[in-house]
C-alpha positions in Angstrom: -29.5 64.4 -18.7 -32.8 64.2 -16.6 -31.6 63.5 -13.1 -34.1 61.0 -10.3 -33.9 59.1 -7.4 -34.2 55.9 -6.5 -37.5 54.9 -4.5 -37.0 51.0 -5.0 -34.8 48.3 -5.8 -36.0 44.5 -6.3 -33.1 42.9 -8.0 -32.5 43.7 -11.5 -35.4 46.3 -11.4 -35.5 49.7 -10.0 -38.4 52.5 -9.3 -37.3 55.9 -9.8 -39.2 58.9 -9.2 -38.9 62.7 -11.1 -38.4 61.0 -14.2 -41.3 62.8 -16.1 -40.5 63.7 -19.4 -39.2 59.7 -19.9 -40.4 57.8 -22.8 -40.9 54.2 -22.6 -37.4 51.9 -23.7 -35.3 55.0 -23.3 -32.0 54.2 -21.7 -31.1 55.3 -17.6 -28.1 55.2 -15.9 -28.5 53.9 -12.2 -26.6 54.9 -9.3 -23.2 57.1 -9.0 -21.7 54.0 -11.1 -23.4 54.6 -13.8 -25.0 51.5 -14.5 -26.9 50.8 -17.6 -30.5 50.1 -17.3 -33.6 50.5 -19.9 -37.0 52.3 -18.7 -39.6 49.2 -19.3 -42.6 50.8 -17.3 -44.3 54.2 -16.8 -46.6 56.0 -13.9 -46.8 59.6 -13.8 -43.1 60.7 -13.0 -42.4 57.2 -11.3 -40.2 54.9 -14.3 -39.1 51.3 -13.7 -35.9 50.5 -14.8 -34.6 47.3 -15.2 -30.6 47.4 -15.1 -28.6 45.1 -17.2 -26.0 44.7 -14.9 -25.7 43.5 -10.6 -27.6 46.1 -8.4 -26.3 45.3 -5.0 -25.1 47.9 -3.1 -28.0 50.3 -4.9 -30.3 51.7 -2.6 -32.9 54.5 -2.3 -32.0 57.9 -2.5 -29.2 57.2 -5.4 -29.1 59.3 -8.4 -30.6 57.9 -11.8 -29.6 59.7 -15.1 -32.5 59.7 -18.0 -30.7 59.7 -21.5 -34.0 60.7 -23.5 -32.6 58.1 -26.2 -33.1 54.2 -26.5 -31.5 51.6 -26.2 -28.7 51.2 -29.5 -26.5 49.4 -30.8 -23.4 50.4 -33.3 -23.5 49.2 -36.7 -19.9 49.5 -38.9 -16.7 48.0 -39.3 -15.7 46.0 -36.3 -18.6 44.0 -35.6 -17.3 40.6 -37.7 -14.7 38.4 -35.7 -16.4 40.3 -32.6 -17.4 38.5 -29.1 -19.8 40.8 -27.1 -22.5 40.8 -24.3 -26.1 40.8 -24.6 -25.5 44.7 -24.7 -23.0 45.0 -27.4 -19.7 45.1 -24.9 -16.5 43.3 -26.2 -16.3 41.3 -23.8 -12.2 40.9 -25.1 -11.6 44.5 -24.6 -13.6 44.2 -21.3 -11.1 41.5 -20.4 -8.1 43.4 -21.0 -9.5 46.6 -19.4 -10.6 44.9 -16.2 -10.1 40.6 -16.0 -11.9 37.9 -16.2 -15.0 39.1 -15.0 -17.5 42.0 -16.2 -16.6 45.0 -13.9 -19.7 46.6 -12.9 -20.5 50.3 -14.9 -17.8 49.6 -17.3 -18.3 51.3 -20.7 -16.3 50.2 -23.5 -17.7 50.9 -27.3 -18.8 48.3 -29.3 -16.7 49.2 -32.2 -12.9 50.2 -32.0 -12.0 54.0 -31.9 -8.8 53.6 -33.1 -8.6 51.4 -35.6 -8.2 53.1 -38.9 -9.9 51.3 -42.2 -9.1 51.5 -45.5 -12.4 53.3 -47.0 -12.9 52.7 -50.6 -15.5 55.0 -52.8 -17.9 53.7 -54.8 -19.7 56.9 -55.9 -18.7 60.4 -57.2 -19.0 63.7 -56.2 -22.4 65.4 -57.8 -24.4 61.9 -57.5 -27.6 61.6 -56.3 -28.0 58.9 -53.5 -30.8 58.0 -51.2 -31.6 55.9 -48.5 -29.9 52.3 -48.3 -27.3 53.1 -51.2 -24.0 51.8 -51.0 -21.6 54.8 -51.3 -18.3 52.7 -50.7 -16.8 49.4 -49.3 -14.4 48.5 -46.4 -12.6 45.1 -46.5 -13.1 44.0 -43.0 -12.2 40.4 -43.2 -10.4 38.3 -45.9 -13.9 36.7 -46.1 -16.7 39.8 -45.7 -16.5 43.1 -47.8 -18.1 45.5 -45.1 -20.6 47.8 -47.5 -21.1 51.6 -46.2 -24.6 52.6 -46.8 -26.6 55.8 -46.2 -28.6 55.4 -43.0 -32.1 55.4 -43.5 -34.1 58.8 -43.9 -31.0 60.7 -45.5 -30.9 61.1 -49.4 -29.9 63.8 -51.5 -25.9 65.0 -53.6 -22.7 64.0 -52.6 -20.9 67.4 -52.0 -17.9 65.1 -51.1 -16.4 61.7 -50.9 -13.4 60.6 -49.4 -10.9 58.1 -49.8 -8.3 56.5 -47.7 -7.8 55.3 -44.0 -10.5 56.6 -41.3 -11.6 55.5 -38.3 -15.3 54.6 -37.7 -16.1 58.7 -36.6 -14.5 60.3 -39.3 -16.3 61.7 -42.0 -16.0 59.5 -45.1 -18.8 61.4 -47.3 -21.5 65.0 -47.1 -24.4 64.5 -48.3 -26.7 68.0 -49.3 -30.1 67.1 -48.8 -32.5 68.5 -50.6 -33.9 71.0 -48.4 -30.0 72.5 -48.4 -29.2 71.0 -45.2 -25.2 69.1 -45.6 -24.9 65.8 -43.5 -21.6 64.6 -42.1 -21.7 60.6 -43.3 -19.4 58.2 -40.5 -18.9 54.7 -41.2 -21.1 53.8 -38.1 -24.6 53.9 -37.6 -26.6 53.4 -34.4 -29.8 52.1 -34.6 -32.3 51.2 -31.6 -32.6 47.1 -31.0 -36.2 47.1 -30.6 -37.3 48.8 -33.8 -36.9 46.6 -36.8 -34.4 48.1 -39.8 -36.5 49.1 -42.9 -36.8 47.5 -46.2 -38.5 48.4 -49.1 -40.7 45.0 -49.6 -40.6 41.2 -48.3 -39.8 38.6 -51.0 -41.3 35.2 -51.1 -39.3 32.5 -49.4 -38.8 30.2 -52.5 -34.8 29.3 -52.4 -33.5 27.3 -49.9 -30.9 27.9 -47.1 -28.6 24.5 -48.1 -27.2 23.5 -44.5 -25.6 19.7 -46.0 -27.7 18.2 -43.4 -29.7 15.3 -45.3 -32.5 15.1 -42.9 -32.9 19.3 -42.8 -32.6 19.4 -46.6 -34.2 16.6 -48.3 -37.3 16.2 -45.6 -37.4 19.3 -43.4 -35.9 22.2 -45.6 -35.8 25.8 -44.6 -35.6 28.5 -46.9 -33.9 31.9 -47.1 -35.0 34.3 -45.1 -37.2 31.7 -42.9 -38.0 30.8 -39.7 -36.8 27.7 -38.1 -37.7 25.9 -34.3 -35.4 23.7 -32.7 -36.7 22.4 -29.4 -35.4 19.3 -27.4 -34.4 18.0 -23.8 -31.2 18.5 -22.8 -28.3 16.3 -24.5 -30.4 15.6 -27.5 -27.8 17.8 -29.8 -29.5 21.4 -30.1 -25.8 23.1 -29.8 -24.6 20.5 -31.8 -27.0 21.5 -34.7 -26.4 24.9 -34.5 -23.0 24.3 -34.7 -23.5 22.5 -37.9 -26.1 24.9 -39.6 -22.8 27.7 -38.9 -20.6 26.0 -40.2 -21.8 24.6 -43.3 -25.6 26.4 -44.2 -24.5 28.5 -47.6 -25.2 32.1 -45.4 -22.8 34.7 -45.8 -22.9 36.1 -42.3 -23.5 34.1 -39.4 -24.7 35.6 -36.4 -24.5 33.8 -33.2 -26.8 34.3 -29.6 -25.6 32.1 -26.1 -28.9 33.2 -24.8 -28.6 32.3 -21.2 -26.9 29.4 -21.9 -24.3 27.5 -19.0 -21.2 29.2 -19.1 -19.1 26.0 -20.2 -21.7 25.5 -22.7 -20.5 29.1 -24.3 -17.3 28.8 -23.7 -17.2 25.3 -25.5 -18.9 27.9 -28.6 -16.0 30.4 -28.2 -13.2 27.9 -28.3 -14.6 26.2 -31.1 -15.7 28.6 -33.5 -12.3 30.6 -34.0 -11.0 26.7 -34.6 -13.9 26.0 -37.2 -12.2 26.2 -40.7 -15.0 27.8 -43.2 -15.6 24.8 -45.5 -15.8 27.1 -49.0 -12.4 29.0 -48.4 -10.2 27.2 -45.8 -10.4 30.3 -43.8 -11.5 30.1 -40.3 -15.3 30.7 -39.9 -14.9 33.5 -37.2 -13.9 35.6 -40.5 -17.7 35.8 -41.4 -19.1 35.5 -37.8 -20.5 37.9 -35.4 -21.1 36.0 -31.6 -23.3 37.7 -28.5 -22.6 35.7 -25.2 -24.8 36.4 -22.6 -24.6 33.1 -20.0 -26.6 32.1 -17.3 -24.7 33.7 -14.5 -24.6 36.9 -16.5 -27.5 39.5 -15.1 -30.9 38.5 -16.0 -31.9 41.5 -17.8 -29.3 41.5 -20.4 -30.1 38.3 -21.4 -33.9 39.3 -22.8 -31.6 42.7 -24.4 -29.7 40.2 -26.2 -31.6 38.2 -29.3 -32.6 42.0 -30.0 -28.9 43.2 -29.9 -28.2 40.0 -32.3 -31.3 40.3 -34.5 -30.3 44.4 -35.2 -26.7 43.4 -36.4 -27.8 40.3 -38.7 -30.6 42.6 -39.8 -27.7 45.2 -40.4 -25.7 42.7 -42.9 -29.0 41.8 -44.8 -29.6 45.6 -45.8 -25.6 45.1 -47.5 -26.9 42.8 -49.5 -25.9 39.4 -48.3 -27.5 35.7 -46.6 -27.5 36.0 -42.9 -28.1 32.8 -41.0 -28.8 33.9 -37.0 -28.9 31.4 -34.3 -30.8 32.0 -31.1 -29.9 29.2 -28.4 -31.7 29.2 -26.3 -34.9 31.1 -26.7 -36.5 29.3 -23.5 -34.1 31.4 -21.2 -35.1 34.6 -23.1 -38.5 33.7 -21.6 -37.4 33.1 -18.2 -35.6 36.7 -18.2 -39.1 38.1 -19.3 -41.1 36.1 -16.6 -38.6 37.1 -13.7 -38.8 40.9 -14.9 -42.6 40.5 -15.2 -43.2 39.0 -12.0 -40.9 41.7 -10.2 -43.2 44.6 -12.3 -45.9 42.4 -10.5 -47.5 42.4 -13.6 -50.5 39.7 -13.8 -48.9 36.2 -15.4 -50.3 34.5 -17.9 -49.8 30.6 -18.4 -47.1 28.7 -16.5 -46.0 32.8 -14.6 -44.8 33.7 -17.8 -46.2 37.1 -19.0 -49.3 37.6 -21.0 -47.4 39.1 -23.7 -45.1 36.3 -24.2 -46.3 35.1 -27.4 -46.3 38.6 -28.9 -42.9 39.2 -27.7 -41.7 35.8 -29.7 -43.6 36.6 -32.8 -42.2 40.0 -33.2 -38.5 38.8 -32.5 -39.3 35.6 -35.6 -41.4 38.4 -38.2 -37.8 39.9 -37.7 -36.7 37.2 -40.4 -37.3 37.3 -44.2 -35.9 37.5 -47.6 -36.1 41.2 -48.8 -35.4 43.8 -51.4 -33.2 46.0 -49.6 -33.0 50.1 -48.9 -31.8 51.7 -52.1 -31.6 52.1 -55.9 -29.8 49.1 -56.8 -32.5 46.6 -55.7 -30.1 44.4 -54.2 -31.5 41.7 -52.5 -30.8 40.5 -48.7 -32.0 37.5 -46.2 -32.2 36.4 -42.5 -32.7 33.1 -41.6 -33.6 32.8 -37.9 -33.1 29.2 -36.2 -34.1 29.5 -32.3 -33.1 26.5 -30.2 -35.9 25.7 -27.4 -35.3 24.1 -24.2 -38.8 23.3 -22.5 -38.6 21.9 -18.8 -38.3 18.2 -19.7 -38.3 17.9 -22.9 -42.2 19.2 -22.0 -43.6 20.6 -26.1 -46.9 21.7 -24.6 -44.4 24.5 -22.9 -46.1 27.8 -23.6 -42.7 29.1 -25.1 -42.6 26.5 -27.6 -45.9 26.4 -28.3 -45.7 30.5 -28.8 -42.8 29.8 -31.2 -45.2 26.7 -33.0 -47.3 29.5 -34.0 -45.0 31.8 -35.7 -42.2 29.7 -37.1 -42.9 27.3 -40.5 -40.4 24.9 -39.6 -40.0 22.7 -36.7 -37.2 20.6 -36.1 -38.5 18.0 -33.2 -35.2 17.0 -31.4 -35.6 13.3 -29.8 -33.2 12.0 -26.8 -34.0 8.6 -27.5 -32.6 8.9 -30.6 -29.4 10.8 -29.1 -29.4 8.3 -26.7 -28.9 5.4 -29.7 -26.7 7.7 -31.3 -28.4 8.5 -34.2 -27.3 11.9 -35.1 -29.1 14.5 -35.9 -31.5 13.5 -33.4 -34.1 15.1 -35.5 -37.6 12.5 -35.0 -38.5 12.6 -38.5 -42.2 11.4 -37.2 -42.9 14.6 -35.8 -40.8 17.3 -37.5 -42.4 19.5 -40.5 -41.4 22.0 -43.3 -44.3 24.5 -44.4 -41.7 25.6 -46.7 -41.4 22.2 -49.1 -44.3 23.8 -51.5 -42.7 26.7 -51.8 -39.4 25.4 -52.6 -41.0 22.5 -54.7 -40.2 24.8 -57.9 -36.5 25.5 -57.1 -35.9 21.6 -56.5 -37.7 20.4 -59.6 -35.6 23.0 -61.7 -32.0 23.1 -60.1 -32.0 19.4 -58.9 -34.6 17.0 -60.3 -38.5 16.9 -61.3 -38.3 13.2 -59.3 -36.2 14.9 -56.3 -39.6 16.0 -54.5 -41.3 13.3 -54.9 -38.7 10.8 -53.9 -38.5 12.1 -50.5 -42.2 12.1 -49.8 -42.2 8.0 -51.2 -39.5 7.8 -48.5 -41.4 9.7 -45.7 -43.9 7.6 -46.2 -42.1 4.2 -46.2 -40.8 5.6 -42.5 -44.1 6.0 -41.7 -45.0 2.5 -42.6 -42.1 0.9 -40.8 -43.6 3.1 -37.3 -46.7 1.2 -37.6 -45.5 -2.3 -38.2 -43.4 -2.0 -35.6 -45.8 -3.3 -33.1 -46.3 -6.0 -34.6 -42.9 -6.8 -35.4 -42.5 -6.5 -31.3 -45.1 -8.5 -30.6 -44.6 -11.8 -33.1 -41.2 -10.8 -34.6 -39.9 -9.7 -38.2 -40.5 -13.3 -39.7 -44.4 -13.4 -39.2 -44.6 -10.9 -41.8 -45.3 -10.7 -45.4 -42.4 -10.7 -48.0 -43.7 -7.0 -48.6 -43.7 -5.9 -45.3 -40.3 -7.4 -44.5 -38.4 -5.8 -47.8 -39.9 -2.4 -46.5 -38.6 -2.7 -43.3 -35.1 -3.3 -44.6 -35.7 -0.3 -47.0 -37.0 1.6 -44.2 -33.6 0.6 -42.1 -31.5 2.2 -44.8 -33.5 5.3 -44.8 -32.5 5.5 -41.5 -28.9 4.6 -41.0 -27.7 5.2 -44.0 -29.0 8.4 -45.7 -30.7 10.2 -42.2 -27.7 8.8 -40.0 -25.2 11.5 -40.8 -21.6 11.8 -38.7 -20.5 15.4 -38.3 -17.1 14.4 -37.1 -16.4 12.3 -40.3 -14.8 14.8 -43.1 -16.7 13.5 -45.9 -20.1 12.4 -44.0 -20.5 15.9 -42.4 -21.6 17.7 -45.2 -23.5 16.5 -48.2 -24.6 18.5 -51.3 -28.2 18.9 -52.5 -27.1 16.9 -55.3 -25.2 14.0 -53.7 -28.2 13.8 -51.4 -30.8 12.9 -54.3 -28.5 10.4 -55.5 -28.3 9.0 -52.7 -31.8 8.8 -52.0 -31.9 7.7 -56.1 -30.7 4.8 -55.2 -32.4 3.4 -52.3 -35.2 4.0 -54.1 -34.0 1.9 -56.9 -33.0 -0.7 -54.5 -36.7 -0.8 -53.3 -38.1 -1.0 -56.9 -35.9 -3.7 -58.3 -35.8 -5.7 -55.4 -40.2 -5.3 -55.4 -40.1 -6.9 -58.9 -37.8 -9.4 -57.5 -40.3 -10.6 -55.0 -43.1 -10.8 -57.0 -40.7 -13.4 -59.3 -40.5 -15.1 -55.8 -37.3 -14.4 -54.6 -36.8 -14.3 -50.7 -35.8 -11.2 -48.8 -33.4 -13.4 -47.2 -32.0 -14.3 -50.2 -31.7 -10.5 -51.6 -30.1 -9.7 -48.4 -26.9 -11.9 -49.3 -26.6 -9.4 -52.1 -23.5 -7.1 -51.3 -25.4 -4.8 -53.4 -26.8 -3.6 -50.1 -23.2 -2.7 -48.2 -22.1 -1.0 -51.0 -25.5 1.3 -50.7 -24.5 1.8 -46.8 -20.9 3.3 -48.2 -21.9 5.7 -50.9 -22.4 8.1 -48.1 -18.8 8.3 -47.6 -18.2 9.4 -51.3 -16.7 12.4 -51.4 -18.8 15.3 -53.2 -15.9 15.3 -56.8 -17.0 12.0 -57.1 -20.6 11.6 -56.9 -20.9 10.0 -60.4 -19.9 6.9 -58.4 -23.2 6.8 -56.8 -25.2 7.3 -60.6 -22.9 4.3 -61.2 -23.8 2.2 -58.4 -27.8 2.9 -59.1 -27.1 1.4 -62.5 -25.4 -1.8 -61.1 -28.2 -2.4 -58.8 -30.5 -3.7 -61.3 -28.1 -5.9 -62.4 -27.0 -7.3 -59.1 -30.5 -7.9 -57.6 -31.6 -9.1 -61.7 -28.9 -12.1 -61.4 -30.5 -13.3 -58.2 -34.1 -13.2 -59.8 -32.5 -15.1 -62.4 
């Protein structure tokens, strides 16, 4: 270890000098307790450090320990079920090491040393492998079956191949290379946070990630392997959201960041996810969840360490093959951490004090995301869906980190308070929201769901969009000053609204809607608007197509439950002939 000292310390950053011979991102320990701290700046022999953990009681002259090697995170069984710190620290073993709180220069490994896994083979002795192959499997939980791969540069024979119970440091495989050389295979890799995992080539993002959500899915959809923006003021359901798209989007892995978040806000997150029951098998949804809690009162530092920590490990589970969904909340304080650390490196800030290389720093962590064809000769293929929550000052969207994340992410989920405020849940404003992924997915829709699904939903954009502008008018001289037209479409319009956007994530059957249940649904409002169009033009009064109870039944199909759908095709049938006896 390369040994300085101390010249400076300004909070979370310190100066040491005789640290020539550094590289930039390698990882320091600070002090004679070892604290862990990453080198983010260079000049001559002089490194600043900023320390992901408290510094007081640090002062000049103290030693600082140069490791030569970046910063890393583990990667094997262990990480599923899992709760750590923005630096990959269990924060339950740190509990029952030293209480309640993070004891400063504690150093517990991310993955257990002791715990012995039953390692099965899934190649022979004498095969060839290379890079990214699967060489056996590990069931970690009753939901995930952990895949042991060759880390990346390493190919060649398998001289041996064991089977049985080992711990994540015992040797499971050798692998001869082909230059003669025999490498010891573990069931852990380490891999640096800031250096994105390799693939062999990006796919295009033309299936969808299906979160139940009817606004997300039938207006805003996001695809697999895409990028996804939630921004909002504060109460107008970002958590909530999240919560939802864990729960019930059809990822395999989900992969959760409390980015600098309140620490009641988190610990809401870790009481209720181990309670969440995983909607396709019964079991609870921890079984297939990974969770890095880093909250507000947590040291600064750690907090910008931590969507990289997360990103690594969901980027880990795409390479075996599987759907990870990752959820960033909240990106904004991510920001912050990188504004105070810039502003103590008294580097020059760019808009709002934030540093110059802000929007960089956000694109990279988003180009991160993608459907891929992974490492390997089976050509299996893997995704990562990132979803960042964003909490501008205010509600404020012309904040530089959102408008940083508008750039880079092709889906943008507008949060609105007022709506929160009226309780209309999700609070997406579907006025100001967009999906650069609908062309894309247009194909997948029209084959798996229905040539008419697409097209329906843009009719029904654009009725919502009618119903914004008349509603001036409607203000000014009231609903009954309005054409026949106008006045069906703004009962249409209400419909939309409360009874296929309006969805209740604390009602079992309204939480969660198929892809399939939601086009019926939409089916037949839209038939309700067609027949009852022909029914005006025969003369017949709004008001008197109102006292249909045609119309109540259409606000209940949303509480169908998904085995009996066919109830809604039957209800689109009867609505002609409802509405036709009135025209009568």
């Amino acid at each position: 270890m390369k040994e300085g000292r101390i010249v400076k310390v300004s909070g979370p950053l310190v100066v040491a000098e005789g640290m020539s011979g550094s590289r930039m991102y390698d990882v320091a320990y600070v002090g004679e307790q070892k604290l862990l701290g990453e080198i983010i700046e260079l000049r001559g022999d002089r490194a600043s450090i900023q320390v992901y953990e408290e510094t007081s009681g640090i002062g000049p002259g103290d030693p600082v320990f140069g490791t030569g090697m970046p910063l890393s995170v583990e990667l094997g069984p262990g990480l599923i079920e899992s709760i750590f710190d923005g630096i990959e620290r269990p924060l339950d073993k740190i509990r029952e090491a030293a209480g309640d709180f993070i004891t400063r220069g504690i150093m517990i490994p991310a993955l257990p040393r002791d715990k012995k896994w039953d390692f099965k083979p899934l190649v022979k002795k004498g095969e060839y492998v290379e890079e990214g192959d699967i060489i056996g499997e590990v069931q970690e939980t009753t939901l995930v079956k952990h895949k042991i791969m060759v880390p990346p540069g390493i190919s060649g024979e398998i001289v041996e191949i064991k089977e049985g119970l080992f711990t994540v440091e015992d040797t499971v495989a050798r692998i001869k290379s082909p230059d003669g050389k025999v490498v010891d295979i573990i069931m852990m890799q380490k891999w640096p946070v800031r250096k994105p995992r390799p693939y062999k080539e990006k796919l295009l993002p033309d299936i969808p990630m299906v979160t139940g959500q009817r606004i997300i899915d039938t207006f805003f959809p996001v695809s697999k392997g895409g990028t996804a923006c939630v921004p909002g003021p504060f109460g107008s359901g970002k958590t909530v959201i999240q919560h939802q798209l864990a729960k019930w989007s059809d990822a395999d892995i989900v992969v959760y960041i409390g980015c600098g978040e309140r620490g009641n806000e988190m610990t809401d997150v870790l009481i209720e996810f181990p309670e969440l029951k995983d909607p396709r098998t019964g079991e609870p949804l921890m079984k297939r969840t990974v969770l890095v809690a880093n909250t507000s009162n947590m040291p600064v530092a750690a907090r910008e360490a931590s969507v990289y920590t997360g990103i690594t490990i969901a980027e880990y589970f795409r390479d075996m093959g599987y759907s990870v969904a990752l959820m960033a909340d909240s990106t904004s304080r991510w920001a912050e951490a990188m504004r105070e650390i810039s502003g103590r490196l008294e580097e020059m800030p760019g808009e709002e004090g934030y540093p110059a290389y802000l929007a960089a720093r956000v694109a990279s962590f988003y180009e991160r995301a993608g459907r891929v064809k992974c490492l390997g000769k089976d050509g299996r293929e893997g995704a990562l869906t990132v979803i960042g929550a964003v909490s501008p000052p205010g509600g404020d969207l012309s904040d530089p980190v959102v408008q940083a994340t508008l750039r880079v992410v092709k889906v943008f989920w507008s949060l609105d308070d007022k709506l929160a405020y009226r309780r209309h849940f999700p609070a997406i404003n579907w006025l100001t929201s967009y999906s650069l992924y609908r062309e894309t997915l247009r194909k997948y829709f029209d084959e798996k769901i229905s040539p008419e699904f697409s097209e329906m939903s843009l009719e029904a954009m654009k009725i919502l969009e009618k119903e914004a502008e008349l509603e001036e008018i409607v203000r000014l001289v009231g609903a009954e000053a309005l054409s026949q037209e106008d006045q069906l479409l703004l009962e249409i319009a209400r419909s939309i609204r409360e009874d296929f956007l309006h969805q209740n994530a604390f009602h079992e059957v309204d939480t969660y809607a198929s892809i399939k249940k939601q086009y019926l649904m939409l089916k037949a409002i839209m038939k309700l608007y067609d027949v009852c169009q022909t029914a005006l033009q025969r003369g017949v009064t709004v008001k008197k197509l109102k006292e249909s109870e045609i119309w109540e039944r259409v606000a209940r199909m949303r509480y169908i439950p998904e085995e009996k759908i066919d109830q809604i095709e039957k209800l689109t049938k009867e609505i002609e002939d409802e509405i036709g006896k009135i025209a009568a």
